[in-house]
MOPAC internal coordinates of N, CA, C and O (Angstrom, degrees):
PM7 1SCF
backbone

  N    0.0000 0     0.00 0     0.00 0    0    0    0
  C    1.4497 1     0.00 0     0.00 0    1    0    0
  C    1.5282 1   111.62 1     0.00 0    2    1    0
  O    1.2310 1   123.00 1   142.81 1    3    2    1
  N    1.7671 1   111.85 1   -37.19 1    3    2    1
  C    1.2661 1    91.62 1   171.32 1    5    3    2
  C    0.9153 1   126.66 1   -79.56 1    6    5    3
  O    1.2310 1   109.71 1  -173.69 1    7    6    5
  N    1.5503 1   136.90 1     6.31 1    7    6    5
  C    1.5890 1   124.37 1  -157.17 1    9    7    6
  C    1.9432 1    86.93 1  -105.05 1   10    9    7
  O    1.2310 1   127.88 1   151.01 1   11   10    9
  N    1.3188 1   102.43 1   -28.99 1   11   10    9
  C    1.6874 1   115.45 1  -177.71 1   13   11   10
  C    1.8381 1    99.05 1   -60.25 1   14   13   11
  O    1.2310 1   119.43 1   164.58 1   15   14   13
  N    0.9205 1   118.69 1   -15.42 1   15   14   13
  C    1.3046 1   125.82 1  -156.98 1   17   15   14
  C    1.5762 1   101.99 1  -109.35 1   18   17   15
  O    1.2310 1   110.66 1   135.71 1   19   18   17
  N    1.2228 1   135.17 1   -44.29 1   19   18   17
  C    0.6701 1   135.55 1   166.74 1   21   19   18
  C    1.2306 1   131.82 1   -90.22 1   22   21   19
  O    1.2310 1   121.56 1  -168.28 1   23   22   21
  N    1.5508 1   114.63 1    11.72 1   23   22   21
  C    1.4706 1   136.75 1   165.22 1   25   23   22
  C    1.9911 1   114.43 1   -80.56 1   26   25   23
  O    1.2310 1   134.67 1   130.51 1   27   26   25
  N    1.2353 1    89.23 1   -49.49 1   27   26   25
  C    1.2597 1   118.51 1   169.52 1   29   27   26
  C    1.4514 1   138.03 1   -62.78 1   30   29   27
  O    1.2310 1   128.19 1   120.57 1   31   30   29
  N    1.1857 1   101.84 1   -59.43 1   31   30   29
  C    1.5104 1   127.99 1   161.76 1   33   31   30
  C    1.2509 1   120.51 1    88.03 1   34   33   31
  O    1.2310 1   110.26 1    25.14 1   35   34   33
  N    1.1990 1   135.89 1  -154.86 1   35   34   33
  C    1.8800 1   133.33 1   167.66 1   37   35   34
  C    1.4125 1   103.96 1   -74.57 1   38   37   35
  O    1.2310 1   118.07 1   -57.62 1   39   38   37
  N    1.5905 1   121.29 1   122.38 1   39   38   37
  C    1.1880 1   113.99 1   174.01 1   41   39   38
  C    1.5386 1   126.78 1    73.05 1   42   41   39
  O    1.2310 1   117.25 1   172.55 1   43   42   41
  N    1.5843 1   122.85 1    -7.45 1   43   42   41
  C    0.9222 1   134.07 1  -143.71 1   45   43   42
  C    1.4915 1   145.78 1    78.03 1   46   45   43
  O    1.2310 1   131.12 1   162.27 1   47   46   45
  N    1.3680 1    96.15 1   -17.73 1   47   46   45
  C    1.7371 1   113.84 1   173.46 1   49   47   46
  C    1.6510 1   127.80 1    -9.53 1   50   49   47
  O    1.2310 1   128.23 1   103.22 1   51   50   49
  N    1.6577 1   101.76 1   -76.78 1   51   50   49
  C    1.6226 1   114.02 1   152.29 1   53   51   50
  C    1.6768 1   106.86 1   -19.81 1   54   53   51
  O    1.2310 1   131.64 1    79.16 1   55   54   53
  N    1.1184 1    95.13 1  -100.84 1   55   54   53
  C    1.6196 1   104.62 1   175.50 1   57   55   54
  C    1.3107 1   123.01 1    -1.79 1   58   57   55
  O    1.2310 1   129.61 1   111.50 1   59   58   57
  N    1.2633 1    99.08 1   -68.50 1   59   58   57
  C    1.5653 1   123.80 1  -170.74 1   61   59   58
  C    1.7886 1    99.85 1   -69.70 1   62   61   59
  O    1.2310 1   123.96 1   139.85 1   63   62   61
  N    1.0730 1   110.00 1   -40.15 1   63   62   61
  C    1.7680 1   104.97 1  -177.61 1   65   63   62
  C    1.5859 1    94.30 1   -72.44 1   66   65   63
  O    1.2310 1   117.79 1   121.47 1   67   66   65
  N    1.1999 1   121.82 1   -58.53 1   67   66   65
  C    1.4764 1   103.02 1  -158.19 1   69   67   66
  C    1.6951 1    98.37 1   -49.47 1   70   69   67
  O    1.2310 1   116.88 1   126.60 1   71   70   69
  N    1.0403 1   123.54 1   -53.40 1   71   70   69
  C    1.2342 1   127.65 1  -146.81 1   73   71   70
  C    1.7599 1   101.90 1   -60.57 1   74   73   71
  O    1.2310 1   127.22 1   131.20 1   75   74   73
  N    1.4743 1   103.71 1   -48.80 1   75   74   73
  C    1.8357 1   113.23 1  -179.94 1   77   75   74
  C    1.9497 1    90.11 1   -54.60 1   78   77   75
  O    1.2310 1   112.30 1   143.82 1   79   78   77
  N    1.2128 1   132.13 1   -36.18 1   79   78   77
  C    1.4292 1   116.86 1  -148.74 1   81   79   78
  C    1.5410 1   103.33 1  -102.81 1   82   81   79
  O    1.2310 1   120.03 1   153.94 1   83   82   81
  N    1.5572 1   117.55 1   -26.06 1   83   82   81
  C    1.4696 1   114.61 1   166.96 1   85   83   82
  C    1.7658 1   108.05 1   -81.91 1   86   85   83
  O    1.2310 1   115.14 1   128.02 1   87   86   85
  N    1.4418 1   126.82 1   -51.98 1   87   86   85
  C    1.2614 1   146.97 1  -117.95 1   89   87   86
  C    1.2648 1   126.03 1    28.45 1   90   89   87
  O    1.2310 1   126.94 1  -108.88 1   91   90   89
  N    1.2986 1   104.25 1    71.12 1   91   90   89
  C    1.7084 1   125.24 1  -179.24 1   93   91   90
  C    1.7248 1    65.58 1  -103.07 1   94   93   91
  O    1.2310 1   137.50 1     8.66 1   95   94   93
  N    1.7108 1    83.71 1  -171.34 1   95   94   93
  C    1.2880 1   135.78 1  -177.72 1   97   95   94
  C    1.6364 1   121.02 1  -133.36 1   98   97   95
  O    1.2310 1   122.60 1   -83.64 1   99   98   97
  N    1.2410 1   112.62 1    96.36 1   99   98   97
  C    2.2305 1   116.84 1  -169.13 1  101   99   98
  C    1.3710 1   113.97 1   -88.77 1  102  101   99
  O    1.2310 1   112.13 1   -73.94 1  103  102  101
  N    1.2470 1   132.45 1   106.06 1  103  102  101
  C    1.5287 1   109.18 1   169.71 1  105  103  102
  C    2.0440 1    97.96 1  -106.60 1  106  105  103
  O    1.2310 1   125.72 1   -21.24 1  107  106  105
  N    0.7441 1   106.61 1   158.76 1  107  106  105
  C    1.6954 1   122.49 1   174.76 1  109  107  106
  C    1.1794 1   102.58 1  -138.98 1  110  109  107
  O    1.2310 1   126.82 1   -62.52 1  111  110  109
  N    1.9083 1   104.49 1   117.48 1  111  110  109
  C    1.0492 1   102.53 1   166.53 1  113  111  110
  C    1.7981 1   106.62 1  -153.75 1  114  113  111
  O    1.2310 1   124.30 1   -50.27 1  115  114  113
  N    1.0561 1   109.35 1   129.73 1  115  114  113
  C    2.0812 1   123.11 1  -170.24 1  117  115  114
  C    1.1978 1    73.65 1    65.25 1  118  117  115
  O    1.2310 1   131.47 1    42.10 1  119  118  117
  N    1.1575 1    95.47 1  -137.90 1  119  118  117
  C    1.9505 1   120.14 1   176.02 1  121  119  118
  C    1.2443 1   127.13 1  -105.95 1  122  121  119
  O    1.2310 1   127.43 1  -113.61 1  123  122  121
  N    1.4412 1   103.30 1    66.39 1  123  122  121
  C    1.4049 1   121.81 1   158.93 1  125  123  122
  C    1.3811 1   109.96 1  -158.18 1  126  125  123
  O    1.2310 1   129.55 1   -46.40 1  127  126  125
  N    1.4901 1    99.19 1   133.60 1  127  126  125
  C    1.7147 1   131.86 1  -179.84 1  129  127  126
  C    1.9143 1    97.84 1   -90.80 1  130  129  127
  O    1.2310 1   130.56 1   -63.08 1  131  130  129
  N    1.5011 1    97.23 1   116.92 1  131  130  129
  C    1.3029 1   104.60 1   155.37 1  133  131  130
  C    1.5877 1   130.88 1  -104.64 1  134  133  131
  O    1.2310 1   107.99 1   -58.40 1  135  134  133
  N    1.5232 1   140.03 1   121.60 1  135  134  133
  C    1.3225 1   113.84 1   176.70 1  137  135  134
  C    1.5001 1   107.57 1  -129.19 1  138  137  135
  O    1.2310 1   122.50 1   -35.66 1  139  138  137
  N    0.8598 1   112.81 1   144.34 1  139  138  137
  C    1.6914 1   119.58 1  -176.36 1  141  139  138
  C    1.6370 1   106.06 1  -131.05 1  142  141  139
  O    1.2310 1   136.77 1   -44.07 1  143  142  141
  N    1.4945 1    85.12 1   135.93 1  143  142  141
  C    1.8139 1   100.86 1  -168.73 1  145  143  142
  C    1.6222 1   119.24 1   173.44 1  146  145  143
  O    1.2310 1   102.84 1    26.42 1  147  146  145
  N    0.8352 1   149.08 1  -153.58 1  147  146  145
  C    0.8135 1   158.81 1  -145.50 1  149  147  146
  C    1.9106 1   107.14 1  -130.79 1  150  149  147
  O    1.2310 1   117.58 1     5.16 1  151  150  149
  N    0.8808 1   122.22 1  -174.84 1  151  150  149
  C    1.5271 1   118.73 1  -158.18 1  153  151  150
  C    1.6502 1   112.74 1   -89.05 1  154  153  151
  O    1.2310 1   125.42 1   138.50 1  155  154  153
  N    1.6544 1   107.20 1   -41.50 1  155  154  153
  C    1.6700 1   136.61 1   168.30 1  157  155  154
  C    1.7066 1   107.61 1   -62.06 1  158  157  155
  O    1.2310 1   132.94 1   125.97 1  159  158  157
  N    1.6794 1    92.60 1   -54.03 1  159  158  157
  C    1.5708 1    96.69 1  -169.87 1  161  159  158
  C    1.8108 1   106.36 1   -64.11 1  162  161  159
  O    1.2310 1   129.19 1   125.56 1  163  162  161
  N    1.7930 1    99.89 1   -54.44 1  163  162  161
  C    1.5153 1    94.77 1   177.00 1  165  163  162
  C    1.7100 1   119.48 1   -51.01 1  166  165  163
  O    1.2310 1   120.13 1   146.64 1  167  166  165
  N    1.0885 1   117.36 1   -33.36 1  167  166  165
  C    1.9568 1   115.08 1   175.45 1  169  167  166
  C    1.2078 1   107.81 1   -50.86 1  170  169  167
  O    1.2310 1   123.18 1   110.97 1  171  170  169
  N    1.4322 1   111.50 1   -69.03 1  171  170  169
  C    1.5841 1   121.74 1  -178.12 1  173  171  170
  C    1.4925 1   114.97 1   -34.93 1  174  173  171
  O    1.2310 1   129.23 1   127.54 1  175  174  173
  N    1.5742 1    99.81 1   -52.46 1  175  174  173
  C    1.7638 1   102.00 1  -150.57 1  177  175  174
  C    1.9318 1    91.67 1   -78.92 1  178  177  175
  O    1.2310 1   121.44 1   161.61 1  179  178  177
  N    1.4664 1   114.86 1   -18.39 1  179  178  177
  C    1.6125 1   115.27 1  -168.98 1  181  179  178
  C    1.9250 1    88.26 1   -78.29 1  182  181  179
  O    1.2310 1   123.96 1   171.26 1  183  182  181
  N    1.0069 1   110.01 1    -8.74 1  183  182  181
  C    1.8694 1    99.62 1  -156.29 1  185  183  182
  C    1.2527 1   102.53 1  -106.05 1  186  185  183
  O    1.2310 1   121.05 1   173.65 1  187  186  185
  N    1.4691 1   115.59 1    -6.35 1  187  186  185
  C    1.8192 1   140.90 1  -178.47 1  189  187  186
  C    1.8310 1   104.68 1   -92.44 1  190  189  187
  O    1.2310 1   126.96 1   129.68 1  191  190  189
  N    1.5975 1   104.22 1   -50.32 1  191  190  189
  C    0.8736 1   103.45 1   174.61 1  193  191  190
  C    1.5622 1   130.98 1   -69.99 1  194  193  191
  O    1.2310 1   122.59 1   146.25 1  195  194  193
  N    1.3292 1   112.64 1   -33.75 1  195  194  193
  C    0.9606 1   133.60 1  -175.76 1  197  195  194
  C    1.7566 1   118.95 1   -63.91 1  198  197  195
  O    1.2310 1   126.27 1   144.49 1  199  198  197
  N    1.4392 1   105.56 1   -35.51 1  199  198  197
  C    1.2062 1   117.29 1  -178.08 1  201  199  198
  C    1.4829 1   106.85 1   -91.01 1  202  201  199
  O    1.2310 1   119.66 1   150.29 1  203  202  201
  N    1.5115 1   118.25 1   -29.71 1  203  202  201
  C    1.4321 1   100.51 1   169.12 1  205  203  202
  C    1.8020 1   110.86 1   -78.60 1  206  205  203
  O    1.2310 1   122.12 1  -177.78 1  207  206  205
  N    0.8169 1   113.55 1     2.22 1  207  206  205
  C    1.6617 1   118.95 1   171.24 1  209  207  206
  C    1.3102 1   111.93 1   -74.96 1  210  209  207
  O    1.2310 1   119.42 1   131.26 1  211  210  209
  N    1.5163 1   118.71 1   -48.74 1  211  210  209
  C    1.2658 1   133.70 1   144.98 1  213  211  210
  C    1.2648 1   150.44 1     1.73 1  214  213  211
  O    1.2310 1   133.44 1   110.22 1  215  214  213
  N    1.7220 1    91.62 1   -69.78 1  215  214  213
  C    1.6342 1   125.33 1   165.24 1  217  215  214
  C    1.3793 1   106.46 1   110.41 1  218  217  215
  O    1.2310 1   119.56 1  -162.07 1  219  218  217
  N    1.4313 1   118.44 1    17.93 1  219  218  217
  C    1.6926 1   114.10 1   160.75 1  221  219  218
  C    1.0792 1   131.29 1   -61.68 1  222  221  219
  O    1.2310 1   115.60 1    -7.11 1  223  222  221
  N    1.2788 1   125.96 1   172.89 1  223  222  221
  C    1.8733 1   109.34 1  -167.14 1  225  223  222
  C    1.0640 1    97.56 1   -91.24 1  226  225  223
  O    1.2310 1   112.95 1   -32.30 1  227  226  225
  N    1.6274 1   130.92 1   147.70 1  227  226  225
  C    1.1808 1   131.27 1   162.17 1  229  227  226
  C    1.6426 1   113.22 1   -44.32 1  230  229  227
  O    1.2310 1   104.91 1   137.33 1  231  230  229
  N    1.5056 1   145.51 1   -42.67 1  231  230  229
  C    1.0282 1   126.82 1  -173.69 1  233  231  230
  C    1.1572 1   110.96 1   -76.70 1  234  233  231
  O    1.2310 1   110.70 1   173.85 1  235  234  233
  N    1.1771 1   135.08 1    -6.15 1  235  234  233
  C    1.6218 1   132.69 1   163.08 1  237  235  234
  C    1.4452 1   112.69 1   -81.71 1  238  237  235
  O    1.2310 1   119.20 1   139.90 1  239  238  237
  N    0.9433 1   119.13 1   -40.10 1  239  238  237
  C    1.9205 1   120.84 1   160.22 1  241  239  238
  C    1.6512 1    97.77 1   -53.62 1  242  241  239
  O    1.2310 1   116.38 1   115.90 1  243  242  241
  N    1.2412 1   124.49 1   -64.10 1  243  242  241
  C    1.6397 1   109.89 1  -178.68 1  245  243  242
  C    1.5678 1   108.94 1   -45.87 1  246  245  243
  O    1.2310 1   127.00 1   125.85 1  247  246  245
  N    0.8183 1   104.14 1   -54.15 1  247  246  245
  C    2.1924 1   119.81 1  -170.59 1  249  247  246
  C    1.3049 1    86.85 1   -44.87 1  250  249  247
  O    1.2310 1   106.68 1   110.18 1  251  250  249
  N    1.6492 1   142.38 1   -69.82 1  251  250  249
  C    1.1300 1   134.25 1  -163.47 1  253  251  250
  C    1.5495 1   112.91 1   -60.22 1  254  253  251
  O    1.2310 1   122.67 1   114.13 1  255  254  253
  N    1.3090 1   112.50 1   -65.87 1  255  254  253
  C    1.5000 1   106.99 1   167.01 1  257  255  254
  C    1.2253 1   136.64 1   -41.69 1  258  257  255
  O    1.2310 1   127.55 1   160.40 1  259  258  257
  N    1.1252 1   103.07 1   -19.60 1  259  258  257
  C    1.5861 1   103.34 1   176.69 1  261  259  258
  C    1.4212 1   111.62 1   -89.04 1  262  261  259
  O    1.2310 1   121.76 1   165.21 1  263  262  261
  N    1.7365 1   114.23 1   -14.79 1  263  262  261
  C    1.3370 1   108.88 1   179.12 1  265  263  262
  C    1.2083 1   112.27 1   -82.81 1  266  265  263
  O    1.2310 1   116.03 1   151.25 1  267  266  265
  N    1.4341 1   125.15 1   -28.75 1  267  266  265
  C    1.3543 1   141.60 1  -175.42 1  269  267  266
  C    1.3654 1   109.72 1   -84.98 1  270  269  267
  O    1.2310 1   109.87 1   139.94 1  271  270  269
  N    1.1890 1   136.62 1   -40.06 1  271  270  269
  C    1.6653 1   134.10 1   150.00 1  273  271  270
  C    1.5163 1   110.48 1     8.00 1  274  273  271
  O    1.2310 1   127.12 1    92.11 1  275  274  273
  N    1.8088 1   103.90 1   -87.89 1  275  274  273
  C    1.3767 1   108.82 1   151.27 1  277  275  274
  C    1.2420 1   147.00 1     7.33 1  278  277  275
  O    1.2310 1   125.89 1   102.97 1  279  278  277
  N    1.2241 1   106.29 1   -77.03 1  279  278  277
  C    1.4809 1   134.63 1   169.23 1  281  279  278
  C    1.6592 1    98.47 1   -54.03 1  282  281  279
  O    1.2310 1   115.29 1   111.00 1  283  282  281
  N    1.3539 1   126.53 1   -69.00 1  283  282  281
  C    1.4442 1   135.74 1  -173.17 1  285  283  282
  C    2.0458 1   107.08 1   -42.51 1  286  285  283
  O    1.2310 1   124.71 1   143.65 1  287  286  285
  N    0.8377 1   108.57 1   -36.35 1  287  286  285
  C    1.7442 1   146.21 1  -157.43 1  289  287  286
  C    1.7904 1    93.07 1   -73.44 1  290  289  287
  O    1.2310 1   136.72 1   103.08 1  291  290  289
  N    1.4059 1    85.22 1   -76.92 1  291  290  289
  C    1.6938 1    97.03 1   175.17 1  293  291  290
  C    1.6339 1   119.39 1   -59.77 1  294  293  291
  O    1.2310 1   128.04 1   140.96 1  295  294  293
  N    0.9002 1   102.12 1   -39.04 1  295  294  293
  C    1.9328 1   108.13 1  -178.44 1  297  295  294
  C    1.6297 1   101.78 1   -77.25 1  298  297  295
  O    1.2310 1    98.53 1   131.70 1  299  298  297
  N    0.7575 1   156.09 1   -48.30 1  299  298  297
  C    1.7084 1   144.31 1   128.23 1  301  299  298
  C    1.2482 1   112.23 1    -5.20 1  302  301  299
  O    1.2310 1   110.76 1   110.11 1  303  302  301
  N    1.2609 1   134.98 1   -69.89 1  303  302  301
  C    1.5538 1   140.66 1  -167.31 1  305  303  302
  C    1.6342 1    86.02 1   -61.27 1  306  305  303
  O    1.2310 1   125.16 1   106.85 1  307  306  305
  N    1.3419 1   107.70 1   -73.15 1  307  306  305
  C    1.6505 1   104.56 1  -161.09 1  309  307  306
  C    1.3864 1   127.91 1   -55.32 1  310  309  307
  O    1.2310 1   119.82 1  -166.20 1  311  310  309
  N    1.5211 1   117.95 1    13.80 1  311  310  309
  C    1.2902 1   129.64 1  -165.29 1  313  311  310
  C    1.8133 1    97.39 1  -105.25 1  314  313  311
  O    1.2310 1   135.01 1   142.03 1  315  314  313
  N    1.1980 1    88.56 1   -37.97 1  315  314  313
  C    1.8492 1    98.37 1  -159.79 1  317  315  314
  C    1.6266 1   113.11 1   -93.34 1  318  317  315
  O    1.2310 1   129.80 1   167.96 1  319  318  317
  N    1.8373 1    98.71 1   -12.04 1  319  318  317
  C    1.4531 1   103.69 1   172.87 1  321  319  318
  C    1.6080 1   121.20 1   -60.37 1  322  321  319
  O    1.2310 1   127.47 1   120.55 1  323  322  321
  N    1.1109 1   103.24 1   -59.45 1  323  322  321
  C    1.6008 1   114.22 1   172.41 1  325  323  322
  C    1.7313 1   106.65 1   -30.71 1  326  325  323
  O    1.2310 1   118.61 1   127.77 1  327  326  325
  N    1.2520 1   120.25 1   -52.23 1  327  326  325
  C    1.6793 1   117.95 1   179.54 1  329  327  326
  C    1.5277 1   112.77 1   -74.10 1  330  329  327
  O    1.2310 1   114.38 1   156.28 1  331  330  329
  N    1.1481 1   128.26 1   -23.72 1  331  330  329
  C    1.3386 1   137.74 1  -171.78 1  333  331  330
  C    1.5590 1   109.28 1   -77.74 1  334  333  331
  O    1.2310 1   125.22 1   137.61 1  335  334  333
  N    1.6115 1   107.58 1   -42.39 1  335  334  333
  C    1.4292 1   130.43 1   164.92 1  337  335  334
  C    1.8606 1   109.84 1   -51.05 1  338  337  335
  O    1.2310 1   121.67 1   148.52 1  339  338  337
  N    1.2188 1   114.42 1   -31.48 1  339  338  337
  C    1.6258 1   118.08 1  -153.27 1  341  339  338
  C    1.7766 1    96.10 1   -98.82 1  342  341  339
  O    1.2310 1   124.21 1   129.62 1  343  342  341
  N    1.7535 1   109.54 1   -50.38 1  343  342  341
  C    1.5313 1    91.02 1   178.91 1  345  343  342
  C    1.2246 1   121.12 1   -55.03 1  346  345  343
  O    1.2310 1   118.16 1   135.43 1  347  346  345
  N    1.5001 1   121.11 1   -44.57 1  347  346  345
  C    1.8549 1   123.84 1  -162.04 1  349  347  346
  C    1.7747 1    84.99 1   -57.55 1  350  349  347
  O    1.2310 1   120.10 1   180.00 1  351  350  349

């Protein structure tokens, strides 16, 4: 219950941040973590989860995500360049 709890957070909060900072998708439910996303987003959001399973502080799980955000940001752009290159 506590690790469910601290997956989750007050209100859902946790939850809701990982999800705004990867854009995965979290469901928690008994004991099983679902995340749906993309290949970057799923690493991140498993390496968020994983560490609050852990017992890291939640603001160090934010600190990481927020560095990796970025990363998520750029790998989007670099997908769609190649086609953008082909119409002109």
């Amino acid at each position: 219950m506590r690790v469910k709890g601290r997956l989750i957070g007050e209100k859902g909060k946790t939850r809701k941040m990982i999800e705004e900072l990867t854009e995965a998708y979290i469901s928690v439910f008994g004991h099983t973590v679902a995340i749906i996303g993309e290949h970057l987003q799923l690493e991140f959001a498993k390496k968020a989860v994983l560490m609050l399973i852990k017992g890291s502080q939640h603001s160090s799980v934010y600190k990481f995500l927020g560095r990796k955000r970025n990363l998520i940001k750029k790998s989007k752009f670099s997908i769609w360049k190649p086609f953008l290159f082909e119409e002109e």
